[in-house]
C-alpha positions in Angstrom: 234.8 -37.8 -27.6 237.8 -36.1 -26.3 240.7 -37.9 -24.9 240.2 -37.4 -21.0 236.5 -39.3 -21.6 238.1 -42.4 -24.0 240.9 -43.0 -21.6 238.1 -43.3 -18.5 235.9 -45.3 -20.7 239.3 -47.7 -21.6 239.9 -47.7 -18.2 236.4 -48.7 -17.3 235.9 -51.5 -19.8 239.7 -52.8 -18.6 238.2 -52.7 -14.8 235.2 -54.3 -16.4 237.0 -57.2 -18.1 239.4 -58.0 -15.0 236.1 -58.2 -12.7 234.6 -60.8 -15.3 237.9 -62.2 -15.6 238.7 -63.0 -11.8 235.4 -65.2 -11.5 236.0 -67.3 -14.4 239.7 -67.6 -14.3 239.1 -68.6 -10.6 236.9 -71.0 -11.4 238.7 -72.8 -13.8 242.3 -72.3 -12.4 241.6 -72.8 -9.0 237.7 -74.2 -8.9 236.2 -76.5 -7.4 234.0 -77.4 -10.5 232.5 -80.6 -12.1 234.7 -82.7 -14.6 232.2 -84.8 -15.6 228.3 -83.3 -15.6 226.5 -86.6 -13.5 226.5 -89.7 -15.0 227.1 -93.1 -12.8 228.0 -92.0 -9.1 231.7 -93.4 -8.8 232.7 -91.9 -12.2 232.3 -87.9 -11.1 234.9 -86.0 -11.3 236.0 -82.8 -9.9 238.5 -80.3 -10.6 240.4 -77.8 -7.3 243.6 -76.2 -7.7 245.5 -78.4 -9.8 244.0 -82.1 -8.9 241.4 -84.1 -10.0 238.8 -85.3 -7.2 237.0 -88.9 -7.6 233.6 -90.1 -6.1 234.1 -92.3 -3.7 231.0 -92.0 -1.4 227.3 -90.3 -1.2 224.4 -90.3 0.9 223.6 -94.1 0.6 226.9 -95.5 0.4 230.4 -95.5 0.2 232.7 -93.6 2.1 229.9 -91.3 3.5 231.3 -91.1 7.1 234.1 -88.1 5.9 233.5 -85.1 8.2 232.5 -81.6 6.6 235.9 -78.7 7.1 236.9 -75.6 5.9 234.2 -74.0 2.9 236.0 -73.9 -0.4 233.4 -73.0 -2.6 229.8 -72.4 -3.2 227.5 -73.3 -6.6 223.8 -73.4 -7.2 222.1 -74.6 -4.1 225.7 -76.7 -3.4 228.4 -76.0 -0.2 231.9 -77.3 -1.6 234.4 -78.5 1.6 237.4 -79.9 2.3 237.5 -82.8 4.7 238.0 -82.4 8.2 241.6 -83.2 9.0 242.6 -84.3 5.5 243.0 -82.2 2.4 242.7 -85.3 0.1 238.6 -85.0 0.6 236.3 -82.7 -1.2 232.7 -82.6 0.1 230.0 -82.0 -1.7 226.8 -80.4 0.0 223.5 -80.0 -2.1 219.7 -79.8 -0.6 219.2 -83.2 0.1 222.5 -84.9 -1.3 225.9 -85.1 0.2 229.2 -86.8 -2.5 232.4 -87.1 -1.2 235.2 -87.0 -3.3 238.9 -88.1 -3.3 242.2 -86.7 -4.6 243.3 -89.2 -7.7 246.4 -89.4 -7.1 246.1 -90.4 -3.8 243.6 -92.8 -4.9 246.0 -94.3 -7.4 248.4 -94.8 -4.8 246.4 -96.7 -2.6 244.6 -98.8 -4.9 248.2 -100.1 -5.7 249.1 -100.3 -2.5 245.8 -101.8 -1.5 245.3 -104.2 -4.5 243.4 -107.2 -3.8 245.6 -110.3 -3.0 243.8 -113.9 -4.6 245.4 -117.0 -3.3 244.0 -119.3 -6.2 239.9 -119.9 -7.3 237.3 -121.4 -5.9 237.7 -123.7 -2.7 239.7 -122.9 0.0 241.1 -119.9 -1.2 240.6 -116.6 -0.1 240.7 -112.7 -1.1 243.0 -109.7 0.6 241.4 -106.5 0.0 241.3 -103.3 2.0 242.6 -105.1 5.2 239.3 -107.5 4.7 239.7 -111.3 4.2 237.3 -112.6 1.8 236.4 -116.5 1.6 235.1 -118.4 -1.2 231.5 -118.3 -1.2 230.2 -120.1 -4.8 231.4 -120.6 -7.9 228.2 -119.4 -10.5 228.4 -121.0 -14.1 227.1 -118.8 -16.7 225.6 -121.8 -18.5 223.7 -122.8 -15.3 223.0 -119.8 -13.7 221.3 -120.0 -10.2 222.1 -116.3 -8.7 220.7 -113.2 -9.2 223.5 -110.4 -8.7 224.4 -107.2 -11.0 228.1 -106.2 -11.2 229.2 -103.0 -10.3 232.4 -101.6 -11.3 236.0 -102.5 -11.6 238.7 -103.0 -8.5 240.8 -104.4 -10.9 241.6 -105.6 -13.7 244.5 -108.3 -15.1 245.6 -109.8 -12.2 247.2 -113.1 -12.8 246.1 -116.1 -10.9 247.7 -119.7 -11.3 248.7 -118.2 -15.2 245.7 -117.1 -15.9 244.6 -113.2 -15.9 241.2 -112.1 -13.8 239.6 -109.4 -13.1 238.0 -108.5 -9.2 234.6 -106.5 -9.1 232.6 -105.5 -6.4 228.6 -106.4 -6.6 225.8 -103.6 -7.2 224.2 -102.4 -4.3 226.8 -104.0 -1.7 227.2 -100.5 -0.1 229.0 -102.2 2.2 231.5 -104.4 0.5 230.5 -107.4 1.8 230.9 -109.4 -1.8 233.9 -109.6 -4.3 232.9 -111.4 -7.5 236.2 -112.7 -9.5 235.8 -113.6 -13.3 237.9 -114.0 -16.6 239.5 -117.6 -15.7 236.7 -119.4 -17.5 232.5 -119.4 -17.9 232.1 -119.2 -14.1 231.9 -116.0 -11.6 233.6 -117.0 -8.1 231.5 -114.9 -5.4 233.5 -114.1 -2.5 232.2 -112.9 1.2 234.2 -111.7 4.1 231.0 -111.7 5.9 231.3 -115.0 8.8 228.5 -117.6 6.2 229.0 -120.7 4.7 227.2 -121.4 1.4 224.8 -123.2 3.3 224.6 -120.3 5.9 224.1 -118.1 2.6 221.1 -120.2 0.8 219.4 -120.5 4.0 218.8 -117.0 4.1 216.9 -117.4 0.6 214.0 -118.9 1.8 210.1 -117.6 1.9 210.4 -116.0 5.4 212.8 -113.4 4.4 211.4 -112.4 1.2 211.6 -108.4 0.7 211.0 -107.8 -3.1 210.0 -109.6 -6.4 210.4 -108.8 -10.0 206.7 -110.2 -12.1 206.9 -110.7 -15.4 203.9 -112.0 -17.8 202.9 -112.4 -21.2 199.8 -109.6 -20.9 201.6 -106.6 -19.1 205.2 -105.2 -18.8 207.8 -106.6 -16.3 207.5 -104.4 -13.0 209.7 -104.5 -9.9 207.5 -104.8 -6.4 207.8 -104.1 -2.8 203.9 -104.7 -1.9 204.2 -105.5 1.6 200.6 -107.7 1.1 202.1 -109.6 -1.7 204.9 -110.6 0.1 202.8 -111.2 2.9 200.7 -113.7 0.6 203.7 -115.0 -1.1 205.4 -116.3 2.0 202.0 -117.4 3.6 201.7 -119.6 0.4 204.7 -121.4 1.3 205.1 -121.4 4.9 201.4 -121.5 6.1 199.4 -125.1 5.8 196.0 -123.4 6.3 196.7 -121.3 3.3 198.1 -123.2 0.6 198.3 -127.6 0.1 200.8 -128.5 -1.3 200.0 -131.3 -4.6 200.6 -133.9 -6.8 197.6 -133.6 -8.9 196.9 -132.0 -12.1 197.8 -128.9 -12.8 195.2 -126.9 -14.8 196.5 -125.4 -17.8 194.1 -122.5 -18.2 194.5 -119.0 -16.6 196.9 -115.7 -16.7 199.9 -116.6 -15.7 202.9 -114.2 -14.1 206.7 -115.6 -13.4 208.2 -114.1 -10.4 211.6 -113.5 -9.5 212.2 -113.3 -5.6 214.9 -111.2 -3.8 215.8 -112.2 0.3 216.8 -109.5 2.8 217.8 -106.8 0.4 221.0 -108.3 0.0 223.1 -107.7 -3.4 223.2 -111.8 -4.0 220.6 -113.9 -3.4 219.5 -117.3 -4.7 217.4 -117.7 -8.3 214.1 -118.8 -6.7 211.0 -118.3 -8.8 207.2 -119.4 -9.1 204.9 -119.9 -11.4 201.3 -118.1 -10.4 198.5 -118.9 -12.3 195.4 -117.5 -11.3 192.2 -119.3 -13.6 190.3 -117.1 -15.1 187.4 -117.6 -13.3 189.2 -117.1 -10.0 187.7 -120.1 -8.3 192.1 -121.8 -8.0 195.0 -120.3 -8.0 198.0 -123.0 -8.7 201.2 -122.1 -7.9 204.9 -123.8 -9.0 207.3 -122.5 -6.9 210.8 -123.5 -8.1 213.7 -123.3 -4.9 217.4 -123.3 -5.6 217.6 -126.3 -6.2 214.9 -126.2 -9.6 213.0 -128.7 -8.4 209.2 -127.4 -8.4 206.7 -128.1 -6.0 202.9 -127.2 -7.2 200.7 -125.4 -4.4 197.2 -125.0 -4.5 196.0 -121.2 -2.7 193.2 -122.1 -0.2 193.2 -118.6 2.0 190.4 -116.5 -0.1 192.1 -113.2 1.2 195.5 -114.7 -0.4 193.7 -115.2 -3.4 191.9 -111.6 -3.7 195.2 -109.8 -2.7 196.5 -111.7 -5.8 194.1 -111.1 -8.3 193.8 -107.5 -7.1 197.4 -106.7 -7.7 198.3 -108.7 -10.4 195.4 -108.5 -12.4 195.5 -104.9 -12.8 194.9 -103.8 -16.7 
């Protein structure tokens, strides 16, 4: 190979290298690109031109109202953009998903500006947090449990309260950030609201009539989470309807498959620990049921409505 021919072919493989180069040096110096490959929705993490870019919103929840800008990069199936009117927002655009993201630092900042202000625990006292005024809602015991509610993440973390340090969470599923749960001073959560209720305007939303999903569990099949619109249907029929269900003192039968449910009230992200107690005898000629409100106290129905009856031996039955 003569000189003229290696110094073309150099050249070529230089050119070569520089055109790889460009891509992935863009990509990494400049970006965007993912930090942290999925996981839980509020930890994601992106990388563009020197800043880190945090979660703080997708298509259910969240901050999911920021506008769509300038195009800043395109992935697989995925539109990157800056928010409309403010660079501290990175959109992210796939075929049916949309995550918005923030700038960290900017985050930082505002979560110390914005850190949530407690005024003492438990009556009377109240929460400041993102220009929101939360009351006091219920303290929960953990040795006497009687909500249902799954924490979330973090606001923070330490804060001191009457000498005592706490930490402030939000509630999972409370897209809206309706609850604030405070724990860490003793065995208790304190539930906070800034939605207008009383704790008696609260438990009265956790009766029969607004029933919108159960969780079953029984000693014959796995635990299942439900949404049967005919089950509910029997469900609250059982409790609210006299023609279908008497409600008794006497004997209950101890012979039949029996299931435990768990109800949850207008998809909220709290709700009251009601249960009941189905028993449907094997023969299928009663079905008892122990219903146990939030109080614990349980009152023993007996299922009259035949259609009640099949819908629940249909669906719970099942092998």
């Amino acid at each position: 190979m003569n000189k003229s021919k290696h110094k073309k072919l150099k050249i070529m493989l230089i050119v070569l290298l520089i055109l790889i180069a460009i891509p992935v040096g863009w990509y990494y110096a400049i970006g965007p690109r993912d930090l942290t490959g999925g996981g839980l929705v509020y930890e994601q993490e992106l990388y563009y031109m020197g800043h880190t870019y945090r979660c703080v919103g997708w298509t259910m929840g969240g901050e999911n109202d920021v506008k769509s800008g300038r195009l800043i990069g395109v992935g697989f199936l995925t539109y990157y953009y800056k928010g409309e009117n403010n660079s501290s927002y990175i959109i992210e655009e796939q075929l049916h998903e949309r995550f918005i993201y923030k700038r960290s630092d900017v985050l930082k900042k505002e979560k110390e500006e914005n850190a949530p202000v407690l005024n003492g625990l438990g009556e009377n006292t109240t929460i400041k947090y993102n220009n929101k005024m939360y009351k006091f809602l219920v303290k929960n015991e953990y040795a006497d449990k009687n909500l249902l509610y799954e924490i979330s993440s973090y606001i923070q973390s330490g804060i001191k309260v009457k000498g005592k340090e706490v930490d402030v969470l939000k509630l999972a599923d409370d897209y809206y950030g309706n609850f604030l749960c405070v724990r860490g001073a003793d065995d208790a959560d304190y539930i906070y609201t800034c939605l207008d209720m009383t704790y008696d305007d609260f438990c009265s939303l956790c009766v029969p009539e607004n029933i919108t999903s159960y969780e079953v569990r029984s000693y014959g099949r796995d635990d299942f989470y439900g949404e049967d619109s005919n089950v509910i249907n029997a469900i609250q029929r059982i409790y609210t309807d006299d023609s279908a269900a008497r409600k008794t003192n006497e004997y209950f039968q101890n012979t039949g498959n029996v299931y435990f449910l768990t109800f949850y009230y207008n998809n909220m992200p709290i709700t009251i620990k009601n249960t009941s107690t189905l028993r449907l005898n094997s023969g299928g000629t009663e079905h008892y049921v122990n219903y146990f409100p939030d109080d614990m106290s349980p009152e023993l129905y007996i299922v009259k409505d035949e259609e009640i009856k099949k819908v629940l031996w249909d669906y719970l039955m099942i092998e």
